[in-house]
Backbone bond lengths (Angstrom), bond angles and torsions (degrees), N, CA, C in turn:
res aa  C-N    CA-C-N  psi(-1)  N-CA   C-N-CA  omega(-1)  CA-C   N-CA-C  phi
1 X - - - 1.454 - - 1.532 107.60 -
2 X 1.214 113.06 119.69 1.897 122.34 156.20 1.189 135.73 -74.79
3 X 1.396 108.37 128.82 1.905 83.83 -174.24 1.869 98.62 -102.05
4 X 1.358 102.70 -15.16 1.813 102.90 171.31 1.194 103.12 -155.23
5 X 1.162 121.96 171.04 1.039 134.26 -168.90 2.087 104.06 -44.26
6 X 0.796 126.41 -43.15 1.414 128.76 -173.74 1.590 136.49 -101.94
7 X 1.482 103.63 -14.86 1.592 117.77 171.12 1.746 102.70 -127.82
8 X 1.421 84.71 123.33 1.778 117.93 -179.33 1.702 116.28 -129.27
9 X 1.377 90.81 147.96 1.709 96.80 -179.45 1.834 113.14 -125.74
10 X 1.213 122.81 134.48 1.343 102.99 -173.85 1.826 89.75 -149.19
11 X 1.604 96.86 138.00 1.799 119.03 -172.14 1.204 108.63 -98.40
12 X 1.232 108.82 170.99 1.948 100.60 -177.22 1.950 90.63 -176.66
13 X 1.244 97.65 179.33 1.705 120.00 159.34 1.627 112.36 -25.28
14 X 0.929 136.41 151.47 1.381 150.59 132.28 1.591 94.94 85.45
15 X 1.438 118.66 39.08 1.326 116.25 -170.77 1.689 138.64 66.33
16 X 1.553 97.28 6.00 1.486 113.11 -151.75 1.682 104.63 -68.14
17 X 1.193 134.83 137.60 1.648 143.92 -179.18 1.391 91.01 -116.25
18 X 1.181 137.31 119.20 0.912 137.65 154.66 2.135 124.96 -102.82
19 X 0.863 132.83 159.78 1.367 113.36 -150.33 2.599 88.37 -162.30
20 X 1.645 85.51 123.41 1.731 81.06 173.42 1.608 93.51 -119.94
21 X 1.420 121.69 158.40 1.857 111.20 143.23 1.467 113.09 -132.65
22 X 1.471 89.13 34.28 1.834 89.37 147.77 1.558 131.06 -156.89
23 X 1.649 94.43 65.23 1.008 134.53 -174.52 1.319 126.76 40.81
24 X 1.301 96.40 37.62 1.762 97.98 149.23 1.781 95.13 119.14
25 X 1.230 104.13 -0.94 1.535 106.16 174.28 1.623 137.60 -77.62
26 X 1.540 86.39 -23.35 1.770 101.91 157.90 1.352 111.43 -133.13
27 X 1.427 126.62 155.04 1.637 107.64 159.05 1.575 107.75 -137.72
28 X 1.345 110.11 137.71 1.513 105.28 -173.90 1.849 86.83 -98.34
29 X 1.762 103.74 -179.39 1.318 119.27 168.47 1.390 111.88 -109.22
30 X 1.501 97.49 117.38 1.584 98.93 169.48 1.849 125.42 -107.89
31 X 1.016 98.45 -6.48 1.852 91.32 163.91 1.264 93.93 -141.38
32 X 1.576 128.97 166.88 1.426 139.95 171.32 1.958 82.69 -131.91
33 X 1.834 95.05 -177.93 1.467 95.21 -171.16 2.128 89.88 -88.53
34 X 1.123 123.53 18.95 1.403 113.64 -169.85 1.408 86.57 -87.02
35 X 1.297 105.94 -51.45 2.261 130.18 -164.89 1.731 82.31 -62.38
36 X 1.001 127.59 -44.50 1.808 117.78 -171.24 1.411 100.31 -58.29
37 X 1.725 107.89 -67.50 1.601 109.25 -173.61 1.730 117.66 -48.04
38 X 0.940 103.99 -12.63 1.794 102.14 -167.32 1.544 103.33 -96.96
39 X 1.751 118.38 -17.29 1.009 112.91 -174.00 1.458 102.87 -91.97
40 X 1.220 127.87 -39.07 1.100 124.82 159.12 1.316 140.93 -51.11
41 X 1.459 110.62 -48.40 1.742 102.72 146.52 1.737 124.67 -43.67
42 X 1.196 113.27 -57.24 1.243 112.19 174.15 1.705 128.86 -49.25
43 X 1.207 97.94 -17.99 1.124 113.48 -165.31 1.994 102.36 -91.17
44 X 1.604 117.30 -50.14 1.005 121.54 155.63 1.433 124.05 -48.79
45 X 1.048 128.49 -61.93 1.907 142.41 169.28 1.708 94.77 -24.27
46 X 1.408 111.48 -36.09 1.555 101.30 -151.08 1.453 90.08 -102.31
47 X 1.392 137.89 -27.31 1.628 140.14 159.95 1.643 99.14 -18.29
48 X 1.381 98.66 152.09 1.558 102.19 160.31 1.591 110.18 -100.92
49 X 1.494 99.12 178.47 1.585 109.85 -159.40 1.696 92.93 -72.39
50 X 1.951 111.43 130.76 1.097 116.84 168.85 1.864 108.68 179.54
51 X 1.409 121.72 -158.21 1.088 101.98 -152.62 1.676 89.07 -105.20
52 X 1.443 113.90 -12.76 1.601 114.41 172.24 1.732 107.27 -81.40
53 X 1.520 110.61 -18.95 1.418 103.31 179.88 1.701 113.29 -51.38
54 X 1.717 98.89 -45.53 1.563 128.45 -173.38 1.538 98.98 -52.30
55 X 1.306 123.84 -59.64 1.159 137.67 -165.19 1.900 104.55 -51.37
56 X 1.367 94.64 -60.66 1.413 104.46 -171.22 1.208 101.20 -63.76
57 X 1.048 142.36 -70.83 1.791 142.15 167.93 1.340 117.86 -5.04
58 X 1.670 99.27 -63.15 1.755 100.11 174.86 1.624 106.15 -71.33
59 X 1.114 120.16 -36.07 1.516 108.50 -173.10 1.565 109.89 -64.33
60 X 1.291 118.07 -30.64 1.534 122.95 174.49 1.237 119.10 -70.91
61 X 1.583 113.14 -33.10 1.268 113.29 -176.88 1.658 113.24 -88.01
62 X 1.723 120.92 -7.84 1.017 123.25 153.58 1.530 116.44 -66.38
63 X 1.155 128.86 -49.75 1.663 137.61 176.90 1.720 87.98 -49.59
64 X 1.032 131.38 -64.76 1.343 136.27 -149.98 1.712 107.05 -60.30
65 X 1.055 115.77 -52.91 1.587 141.85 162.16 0.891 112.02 -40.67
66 X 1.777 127.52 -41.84 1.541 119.29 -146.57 1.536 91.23 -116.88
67 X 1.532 127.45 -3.25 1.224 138.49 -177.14 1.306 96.46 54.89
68 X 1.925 122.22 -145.91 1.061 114.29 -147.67 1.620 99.64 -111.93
69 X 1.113 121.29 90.01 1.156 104.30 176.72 1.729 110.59 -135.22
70 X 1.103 103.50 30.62 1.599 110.76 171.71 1.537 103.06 -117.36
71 X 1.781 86.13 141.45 1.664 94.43 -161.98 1.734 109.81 -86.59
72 X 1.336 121.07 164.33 1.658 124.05 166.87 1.212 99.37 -97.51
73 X 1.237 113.05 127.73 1.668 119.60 -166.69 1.812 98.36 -105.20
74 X 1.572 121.05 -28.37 1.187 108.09 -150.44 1.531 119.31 -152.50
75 X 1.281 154.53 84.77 1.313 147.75 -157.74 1.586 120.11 -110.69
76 X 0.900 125.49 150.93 1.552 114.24 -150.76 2.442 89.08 -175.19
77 X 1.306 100.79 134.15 1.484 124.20 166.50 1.365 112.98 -99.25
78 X 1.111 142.78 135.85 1.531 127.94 123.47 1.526 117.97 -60.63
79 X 1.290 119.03 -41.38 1.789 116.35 -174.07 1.506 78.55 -151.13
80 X 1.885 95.02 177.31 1.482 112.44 -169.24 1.419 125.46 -74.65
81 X 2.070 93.24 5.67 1.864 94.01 -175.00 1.952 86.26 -109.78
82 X 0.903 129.36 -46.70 1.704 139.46 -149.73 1.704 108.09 -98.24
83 X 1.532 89.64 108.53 1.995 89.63 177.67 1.818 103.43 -154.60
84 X 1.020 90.92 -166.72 1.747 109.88 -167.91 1.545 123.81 -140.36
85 X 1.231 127.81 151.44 1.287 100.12 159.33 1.292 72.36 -154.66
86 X 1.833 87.65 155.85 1.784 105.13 176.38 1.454 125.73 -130.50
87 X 1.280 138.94 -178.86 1.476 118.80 177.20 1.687 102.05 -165.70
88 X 1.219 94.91 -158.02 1.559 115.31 -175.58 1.391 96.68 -39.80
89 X 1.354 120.05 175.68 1.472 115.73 147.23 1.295 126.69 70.34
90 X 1.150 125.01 -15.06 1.454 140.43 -158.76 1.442 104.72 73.20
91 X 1.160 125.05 35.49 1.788 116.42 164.25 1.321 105.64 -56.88
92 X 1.507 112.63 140.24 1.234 113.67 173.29 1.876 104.98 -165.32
93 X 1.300 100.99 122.25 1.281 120.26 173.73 1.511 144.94 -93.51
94 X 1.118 171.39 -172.57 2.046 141.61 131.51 1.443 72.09 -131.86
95 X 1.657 98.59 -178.38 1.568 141.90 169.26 1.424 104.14 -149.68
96 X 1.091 116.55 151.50 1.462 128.28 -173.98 1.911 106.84 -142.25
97 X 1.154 84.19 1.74 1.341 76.08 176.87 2.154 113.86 -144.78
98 X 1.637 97.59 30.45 1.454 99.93 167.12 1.324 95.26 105.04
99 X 1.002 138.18 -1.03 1.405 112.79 -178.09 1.636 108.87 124.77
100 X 1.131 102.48 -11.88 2.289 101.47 -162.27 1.560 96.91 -90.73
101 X 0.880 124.37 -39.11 1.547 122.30 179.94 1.617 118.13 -121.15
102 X 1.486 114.48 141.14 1.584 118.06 179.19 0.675 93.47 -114.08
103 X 1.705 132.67 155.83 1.154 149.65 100.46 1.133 140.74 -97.79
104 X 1.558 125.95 140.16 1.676 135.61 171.30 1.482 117.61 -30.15
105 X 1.390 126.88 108.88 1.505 125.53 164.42 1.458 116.92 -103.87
106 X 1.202 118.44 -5.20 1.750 124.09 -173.59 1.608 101.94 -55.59
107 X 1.547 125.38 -28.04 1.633 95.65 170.55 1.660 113.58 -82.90
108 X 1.166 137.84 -27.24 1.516 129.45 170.65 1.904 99.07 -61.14
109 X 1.289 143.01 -0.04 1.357 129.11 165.37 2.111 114.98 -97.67
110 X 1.226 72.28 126.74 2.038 71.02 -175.83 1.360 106.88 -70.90
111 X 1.450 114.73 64.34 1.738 113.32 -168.13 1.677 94.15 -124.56
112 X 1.498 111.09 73.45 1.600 116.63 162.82 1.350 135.28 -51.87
113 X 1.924 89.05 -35.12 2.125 103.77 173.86 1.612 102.89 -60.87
114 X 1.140 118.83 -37.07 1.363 121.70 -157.41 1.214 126.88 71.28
115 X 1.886 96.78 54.62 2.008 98.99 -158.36 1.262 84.66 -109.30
116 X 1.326 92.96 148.04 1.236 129.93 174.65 1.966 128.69 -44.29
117 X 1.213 107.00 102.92 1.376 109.42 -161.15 2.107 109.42 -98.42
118 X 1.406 96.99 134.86 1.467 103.27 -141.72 1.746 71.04 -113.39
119 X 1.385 149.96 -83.84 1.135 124.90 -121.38 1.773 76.53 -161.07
120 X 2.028 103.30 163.78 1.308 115.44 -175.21 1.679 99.09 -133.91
121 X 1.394 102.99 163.74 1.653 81.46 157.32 1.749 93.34 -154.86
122 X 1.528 106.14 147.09 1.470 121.42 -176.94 1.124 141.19 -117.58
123 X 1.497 101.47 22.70 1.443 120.63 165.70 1.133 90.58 -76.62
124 X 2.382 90.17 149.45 1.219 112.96 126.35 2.221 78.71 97.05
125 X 1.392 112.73 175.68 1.432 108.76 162.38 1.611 143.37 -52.24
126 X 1.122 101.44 -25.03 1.384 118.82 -168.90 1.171 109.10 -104.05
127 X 1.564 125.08 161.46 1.446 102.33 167.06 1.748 69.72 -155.14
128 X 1.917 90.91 163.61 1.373 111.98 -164.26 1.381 100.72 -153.88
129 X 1.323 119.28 152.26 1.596 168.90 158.18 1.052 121.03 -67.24
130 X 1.128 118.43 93.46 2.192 111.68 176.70 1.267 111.22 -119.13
131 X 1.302 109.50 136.29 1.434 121.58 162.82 1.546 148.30 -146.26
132 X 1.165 117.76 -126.28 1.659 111.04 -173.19 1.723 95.94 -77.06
133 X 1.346 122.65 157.65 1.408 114.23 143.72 1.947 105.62 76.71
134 X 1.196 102.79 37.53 1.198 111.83 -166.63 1.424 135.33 50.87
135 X 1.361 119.84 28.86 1.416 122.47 -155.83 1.711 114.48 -112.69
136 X 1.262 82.09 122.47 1.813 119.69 -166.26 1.498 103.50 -101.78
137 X 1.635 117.31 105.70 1.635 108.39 163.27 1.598 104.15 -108.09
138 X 1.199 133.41 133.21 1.611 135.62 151.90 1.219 107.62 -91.81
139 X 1.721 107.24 135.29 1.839 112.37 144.34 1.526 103.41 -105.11
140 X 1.098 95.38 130.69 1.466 111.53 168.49 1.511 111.77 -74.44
141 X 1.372 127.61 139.59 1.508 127.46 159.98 1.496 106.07 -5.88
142 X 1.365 113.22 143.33 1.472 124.26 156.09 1.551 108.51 36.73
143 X 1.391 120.34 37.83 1.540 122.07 147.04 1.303 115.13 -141.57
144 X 1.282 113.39 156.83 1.530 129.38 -160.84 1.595 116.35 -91.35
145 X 1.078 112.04 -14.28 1.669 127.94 -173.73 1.889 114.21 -102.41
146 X 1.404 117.40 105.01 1.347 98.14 166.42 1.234 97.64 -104.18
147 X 1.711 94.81 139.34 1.382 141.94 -170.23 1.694 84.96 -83.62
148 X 1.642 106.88 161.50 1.528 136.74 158.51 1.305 104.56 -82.45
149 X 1.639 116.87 133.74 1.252 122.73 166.23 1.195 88.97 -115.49
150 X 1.816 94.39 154.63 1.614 92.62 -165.32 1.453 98.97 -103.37
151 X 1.142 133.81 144.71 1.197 137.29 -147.35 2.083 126.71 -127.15
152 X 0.862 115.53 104.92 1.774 119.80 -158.17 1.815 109.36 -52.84
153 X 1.762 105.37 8.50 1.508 84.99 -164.10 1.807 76.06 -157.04
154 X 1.906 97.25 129.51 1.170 101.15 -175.95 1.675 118.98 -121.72
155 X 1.380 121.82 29.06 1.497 128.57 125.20 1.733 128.68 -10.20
156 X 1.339 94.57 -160.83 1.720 107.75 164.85 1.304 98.10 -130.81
157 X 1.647 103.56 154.08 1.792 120.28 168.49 1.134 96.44 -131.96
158 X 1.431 85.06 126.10 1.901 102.85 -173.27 2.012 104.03 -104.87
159 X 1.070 94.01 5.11 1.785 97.60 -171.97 1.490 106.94 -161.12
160 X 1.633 108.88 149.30 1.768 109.04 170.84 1.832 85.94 -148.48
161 X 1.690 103.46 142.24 1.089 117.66 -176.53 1.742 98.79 -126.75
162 X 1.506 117.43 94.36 1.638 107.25 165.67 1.588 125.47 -73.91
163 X 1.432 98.89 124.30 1.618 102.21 178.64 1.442 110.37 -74.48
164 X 1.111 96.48 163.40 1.943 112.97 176.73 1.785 106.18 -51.84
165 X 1.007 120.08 -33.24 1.778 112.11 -175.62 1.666 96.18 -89.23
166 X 1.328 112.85 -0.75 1.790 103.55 175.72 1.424 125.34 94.54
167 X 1.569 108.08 8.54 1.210 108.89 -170.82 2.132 96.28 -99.20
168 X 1.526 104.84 -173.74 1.194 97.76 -177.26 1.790 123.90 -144.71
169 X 1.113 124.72 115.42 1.327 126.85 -174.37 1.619 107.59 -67.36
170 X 1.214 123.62 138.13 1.610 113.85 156.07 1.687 107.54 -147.50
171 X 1.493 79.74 141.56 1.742 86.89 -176.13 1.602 127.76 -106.71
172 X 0.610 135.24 -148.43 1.936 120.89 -162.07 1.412 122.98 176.48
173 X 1.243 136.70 -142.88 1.173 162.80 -141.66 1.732 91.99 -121.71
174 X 0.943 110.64 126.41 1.393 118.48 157.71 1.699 121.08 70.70
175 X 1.214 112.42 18.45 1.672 127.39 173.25 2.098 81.97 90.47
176 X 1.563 127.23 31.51 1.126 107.31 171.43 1.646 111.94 -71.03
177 X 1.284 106.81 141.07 1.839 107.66 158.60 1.487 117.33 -149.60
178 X 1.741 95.76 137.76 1.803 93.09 -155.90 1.600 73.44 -115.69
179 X 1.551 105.95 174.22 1.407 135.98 146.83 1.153 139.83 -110.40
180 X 1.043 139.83 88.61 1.508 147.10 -174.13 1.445 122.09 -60.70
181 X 1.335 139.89 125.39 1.210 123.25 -169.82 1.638 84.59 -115.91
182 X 0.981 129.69 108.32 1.686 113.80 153.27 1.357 146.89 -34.86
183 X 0.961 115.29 -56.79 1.299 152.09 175.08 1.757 111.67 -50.68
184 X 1.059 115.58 -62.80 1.153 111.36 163.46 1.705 120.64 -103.05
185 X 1.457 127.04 -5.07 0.862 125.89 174.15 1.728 139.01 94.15
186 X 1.458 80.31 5.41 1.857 115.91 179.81 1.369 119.31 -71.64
187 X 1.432 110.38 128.80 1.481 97.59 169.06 1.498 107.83 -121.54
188 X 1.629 113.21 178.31 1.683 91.77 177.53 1.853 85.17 -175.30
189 X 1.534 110.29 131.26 1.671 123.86 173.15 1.569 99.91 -36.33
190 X 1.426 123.37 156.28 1.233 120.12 164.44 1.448 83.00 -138.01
């Protein structure tokens, strides 16, 4: 993914972030899945005392254990400071500031299976989470939590494309493609 003509980010196997800013002519490595696990521990350590603190701890200390061997499936910007990348497992990361710093978002996603999240899309108000097993997260405007939409087709969606009126295409397994209407909550084969 590009955010201009000259700074690009591209994910792969073993957690790898890779990152160019001159357009694609060199690329250094900027996270491995070791740099993921450590951010995520760190990130739990600093939770306050509770029963998701517990949760996150063991889930970090599983990443930590298993070193890097969960893949980044997917990277995606809204603008040249605000992006994501996601992976196996429900890995899930933002930047807010271009790319220089990550942090852990997998607890603001209602993803309990821990399925595997393939692609986002950020048009339009909403922005959403797709993945294995039919799995649809929305954040709505001005909240921090994407919710599960429950979803008519239980495949994988490897892609979501939001149109200009806000509605949302996602595609899948087998030439599948649905349409999402938000708004009222409709879905329908395309």
């Amino acid at each position: 993914h590009f955010i201009d003509e000259q700074i690009g980010f591209a994910v792969g196997h073993r957690g790898v972030l890779l990152t160019t800013s001159d357009g694609g002519e060199n690329w250094k490595l900027k996270l491995d899945g070791e740099d993921i696990a450590k951010l995520y521990m760190t990130q739990a350590k600093a939770m306050r005392e509770s029963p998701g603190k517990d949760s996150a701890l063991k889930e970090a200390g599983y990443l930590v254990q298993e070193g890097s061997d969960k893949p980044l499936l997917h990277v995606n910007f809204s603008d040249k400071r605000n992006g994501i990348i996601v992976g196996a497992y429900g890995l899930a990361l933002k930047t807010n500031d271009g790319g220089e710093a990550w942090v852990p978002f997998a607890s603001e996603v209602a993803n309990k299976e821990g399925r595997h999240l393939y692609g986002s899309s950020f048009g339009g108000e909403r922005k959403y989470l797709i993945g294995e097993q039919g799995s649809v997260f929305m954040r709505e405007p001005n909240t921090h939590q994407f919710k599960q939409v429950s979803s008519p087709y239980n495949g994988s969606y490897f892609g979501a494309i939001t149109t200009k009126a806000g509605d949302v295409l996602l595609y899948g397994l087998r030439g599948n493609l649905w349409s999402y209407l938000p708004k009222t909550g409709d879905w329908s084969q395309v």
